[in-house]
C-alpha positions in Angstrom: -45.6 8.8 -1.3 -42.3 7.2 -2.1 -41.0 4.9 0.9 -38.0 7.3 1.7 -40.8 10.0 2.4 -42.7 7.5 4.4 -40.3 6.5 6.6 -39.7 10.6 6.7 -42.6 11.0 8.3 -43.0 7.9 10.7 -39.8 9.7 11.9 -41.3 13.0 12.2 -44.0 11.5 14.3 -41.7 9.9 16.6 -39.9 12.9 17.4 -42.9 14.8 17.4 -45.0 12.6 19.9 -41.7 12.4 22.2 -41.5 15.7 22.3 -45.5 16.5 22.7 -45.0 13.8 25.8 -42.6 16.8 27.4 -44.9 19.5 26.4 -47.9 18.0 27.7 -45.8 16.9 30.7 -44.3 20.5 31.3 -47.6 21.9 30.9 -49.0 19.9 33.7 -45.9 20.1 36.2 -46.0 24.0 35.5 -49.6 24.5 36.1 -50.3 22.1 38.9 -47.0 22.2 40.8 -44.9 25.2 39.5 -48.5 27.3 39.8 -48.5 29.3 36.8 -51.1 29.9 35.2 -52.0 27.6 31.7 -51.2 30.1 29.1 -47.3 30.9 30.6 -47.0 26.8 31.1 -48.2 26.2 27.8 -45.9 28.8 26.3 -42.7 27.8 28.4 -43.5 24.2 28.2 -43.4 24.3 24.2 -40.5 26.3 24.1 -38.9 23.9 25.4 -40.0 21.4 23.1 -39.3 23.3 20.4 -35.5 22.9 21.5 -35.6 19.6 21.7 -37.6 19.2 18.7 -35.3 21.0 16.6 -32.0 19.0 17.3 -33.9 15.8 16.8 -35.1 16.8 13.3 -32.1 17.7 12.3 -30.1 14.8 13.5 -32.7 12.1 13.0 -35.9 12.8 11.0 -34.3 15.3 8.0 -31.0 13.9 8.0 -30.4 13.6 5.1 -30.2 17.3 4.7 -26.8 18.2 5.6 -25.6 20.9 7.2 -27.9 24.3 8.2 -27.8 27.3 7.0 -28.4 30.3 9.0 -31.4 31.2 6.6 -32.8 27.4 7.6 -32.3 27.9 11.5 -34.3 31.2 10.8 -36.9 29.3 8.6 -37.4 26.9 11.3 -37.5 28.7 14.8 -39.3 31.7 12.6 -41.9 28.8 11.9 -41.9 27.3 15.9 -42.5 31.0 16.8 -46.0 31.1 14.5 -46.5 27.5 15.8 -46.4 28.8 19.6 -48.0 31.7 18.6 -50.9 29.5 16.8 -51.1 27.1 20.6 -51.7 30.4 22.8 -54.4 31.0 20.4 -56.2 27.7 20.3 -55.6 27.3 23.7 -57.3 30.3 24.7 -60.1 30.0 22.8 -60.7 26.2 23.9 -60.2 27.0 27.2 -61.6 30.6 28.3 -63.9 30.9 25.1 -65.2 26.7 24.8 -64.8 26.3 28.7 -62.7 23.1 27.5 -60.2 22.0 30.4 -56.5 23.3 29.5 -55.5 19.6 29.3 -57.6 18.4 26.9 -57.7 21.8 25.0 -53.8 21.1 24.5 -54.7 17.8 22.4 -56.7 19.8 20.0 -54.2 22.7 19.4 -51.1 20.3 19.0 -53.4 18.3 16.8 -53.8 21.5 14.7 -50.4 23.1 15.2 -48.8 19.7 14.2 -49.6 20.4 10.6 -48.4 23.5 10.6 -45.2 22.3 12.3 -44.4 19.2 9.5 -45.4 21.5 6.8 -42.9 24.2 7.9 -40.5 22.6 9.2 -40.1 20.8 6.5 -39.4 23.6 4.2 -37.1 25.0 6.3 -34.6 21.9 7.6 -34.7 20.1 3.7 -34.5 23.0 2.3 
C-alpha cells in the first residue's frame, strides 16, 4: 500500500468513526428519548450519517478527486442505500433473531457494513 493510499484510509477512518459516533448517538437519543422503535432509529440515525459522511469524503478523505459527477453522486448514495439496507438487516437479525441488545448489535453491523462502505465508496467518489 503506497503512503498516499495509507494516509487515504487513516482519513477514511476518521471521518468514518466521527460519523459512526453520530449514528450510534442518534440511535440511542432516538430509541431511548425520541421512543421509536430500534429499526426506524437505526435507519434515520444513518441517514443522517450518510449526509454527513458524504461531504466529508469528498472534501477531506478523496480529495484529490475533483469535482463529482452526477454518475458518482449516484454511485455513492446508490452504495449508502445497499449499506443501510445491509444495517437493517444485521441489525435485525442480531437483535430479534441472536437476542443481542440493539446497541451492541449496531457495533457488529457497522463493523460489517464499514467494508462495504470503503469499498464502494471508493469506487464511486475516485472514480
Amino acid at each position: 500500500m503506497s503512503a498516499a493510499r495509507l494516509r487515504e484510509v487513516v482519513r477514511f477512518c476518521v471521518v468514518g468513526g466521527g460519523c459512526f459516533l453520530l449514528d450510534y448517538g442518534l440511535l440511542y437519543v432516538l430509541t431511548e428519548y425520541g421512543g421509536l422503535p430500534y429499526l426506524w432509529s437505526s435507519g434515520l440515525s444513518l441517514t443522517a450519517s450518510v449526509f454527513v459522511n458524504y461531504w466529508l469524503c469528498v472534501v477531506y478523505v478523496f480529495r484529490a478527486s475533483g469535482g463529482q459527477t452526477g454518475r458518482q453522486k449516484a454511485l455513492f448514495f446508490g452504495s449508502s442505500i445497499a449499506g443501510l439496507f445491509l444495517n437493517q438487516v444485521c441489525m435485525y437479525v442480531f437483535v430479534d433473531l441472536c437476542g443481542i441488545y440493539y446497541m451492541i448489535a449496531k457495533l457488529l453491523a457497522t463493523a460489517i457494513v464499514t467494508i462495504w462502505n470503503y469499498v464502494m465508496k471508493r469506487k464511486a467518489i475516485a472514480g
